[in-house]
C-alpha positions in Angstrom: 47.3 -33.8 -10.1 43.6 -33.0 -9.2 41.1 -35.2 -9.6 37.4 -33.6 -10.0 34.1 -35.4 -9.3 30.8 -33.4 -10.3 27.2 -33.7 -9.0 23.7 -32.7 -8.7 22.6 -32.9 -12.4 19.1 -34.2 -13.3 15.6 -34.0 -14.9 13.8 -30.3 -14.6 11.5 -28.0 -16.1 11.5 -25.2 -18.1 12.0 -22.4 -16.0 13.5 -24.5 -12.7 16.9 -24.9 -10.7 19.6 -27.0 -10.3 23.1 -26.7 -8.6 25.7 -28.5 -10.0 29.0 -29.2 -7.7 32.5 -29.8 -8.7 34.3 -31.4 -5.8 38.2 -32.0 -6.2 40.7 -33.9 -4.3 44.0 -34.4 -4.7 45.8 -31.3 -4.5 45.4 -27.7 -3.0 42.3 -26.5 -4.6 42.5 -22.7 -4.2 45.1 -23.0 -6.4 43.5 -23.7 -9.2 40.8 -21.6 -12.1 38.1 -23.7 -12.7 35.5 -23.5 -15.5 32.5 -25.5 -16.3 31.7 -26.2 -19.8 28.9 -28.5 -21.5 28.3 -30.5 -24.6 25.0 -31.3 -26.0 24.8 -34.3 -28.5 26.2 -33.6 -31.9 27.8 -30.4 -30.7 31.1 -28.9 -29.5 31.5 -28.7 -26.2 31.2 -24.9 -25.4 32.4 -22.5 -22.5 29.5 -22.3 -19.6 31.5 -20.1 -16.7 34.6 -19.8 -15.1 36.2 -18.9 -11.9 39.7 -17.6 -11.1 41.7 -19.0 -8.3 40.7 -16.7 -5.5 37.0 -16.5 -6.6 37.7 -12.5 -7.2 36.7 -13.2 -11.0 34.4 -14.3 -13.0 32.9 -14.8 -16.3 30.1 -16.0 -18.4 29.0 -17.3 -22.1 26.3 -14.8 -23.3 24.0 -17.7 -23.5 23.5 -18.3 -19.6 24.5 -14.5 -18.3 22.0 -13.2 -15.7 20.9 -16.9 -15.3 23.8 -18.9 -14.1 25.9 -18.4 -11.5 29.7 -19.6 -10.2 31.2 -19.7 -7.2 33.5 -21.2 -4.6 33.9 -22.4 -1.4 37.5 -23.3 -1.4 37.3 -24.7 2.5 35.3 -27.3 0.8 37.7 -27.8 -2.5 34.2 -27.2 -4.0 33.2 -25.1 -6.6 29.1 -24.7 -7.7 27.4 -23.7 -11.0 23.8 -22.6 -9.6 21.7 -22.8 -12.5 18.1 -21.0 -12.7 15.3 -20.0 -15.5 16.6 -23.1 -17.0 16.1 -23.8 -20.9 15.3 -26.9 -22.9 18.4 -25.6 -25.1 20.3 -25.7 -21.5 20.0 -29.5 -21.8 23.6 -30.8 -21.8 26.2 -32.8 -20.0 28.3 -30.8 -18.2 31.7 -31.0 -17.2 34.2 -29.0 -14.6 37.4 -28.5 -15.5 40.5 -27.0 -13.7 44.1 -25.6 -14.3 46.9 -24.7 -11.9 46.9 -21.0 -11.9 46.7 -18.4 -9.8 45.7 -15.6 -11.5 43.2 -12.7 -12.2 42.5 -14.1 -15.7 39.8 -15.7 -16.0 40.0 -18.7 -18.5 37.4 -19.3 -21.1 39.3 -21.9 -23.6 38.7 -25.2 -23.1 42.1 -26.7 -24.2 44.0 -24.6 -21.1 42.0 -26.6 -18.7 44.8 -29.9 -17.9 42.3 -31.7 -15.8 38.5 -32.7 -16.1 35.6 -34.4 -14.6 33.6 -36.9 -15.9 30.2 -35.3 -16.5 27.1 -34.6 -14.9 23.7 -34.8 -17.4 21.8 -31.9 -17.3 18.2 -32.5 -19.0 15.3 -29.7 -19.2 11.6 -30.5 -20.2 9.8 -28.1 -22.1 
């Protein structure tokens, strides 16, 4: 089992960064997809990006595309959402998820991801 620990949420403005880290322990990390997803209150949490094992991969809700970006340093067991031109709709609390699987697909569905993080709160100003 993996256990996942994310980081570096906070306040920001309209139009500002943030980098959000997803730091696992536990198990052999570069064996494992990881997507990030977020939940707003009073909505479903929804599909943010995701990542395949080797990092090859990659994929994006329509929402954040051209603004978001995933990656991995698997040295680390670490993947990172870098987040720029950020919204006030971007406001959420945001979650990493991961699933055993080494594969090329990249997984979009929340209820394929086994094992989750607690949540790091994400809050633009307008």
């Amino acid at each position: 089992q993996v256990q996942l620990v994310e980081s570096g949420g906070g306040l920001v403005q309209a139009g500002g960064s943030l980098r959000l880290s997803c730091a696992a322990s536990g198990r052999t990390f570069s064996n494992y997809a990881v997507g990030w997803f977020r939940q707003a209150p009073g909505k479903e949490r929804e599909f943010v990006a995701a990542i395949t094992w080797s990092g090859s991969r990659t994929s994006y809700a329509d929402s954040v595309k051209g603004r978001f970006t995933i990656s991995r340093d698997n040295a680390k067991n670490t993947v990172y959402l870098q987040m720029n031109s950020l919204k006030p709709e971007d406001t959420a609390l945001y979650y990493c998820a991961a699933d055993q699987r080494r594969s090329l697909l990249v997984v979009k569905t929340r209820e394929e991801y086994p094992y989750w993080g607690q949540g790091t709160q994400v809050t633009v100003s307008s």
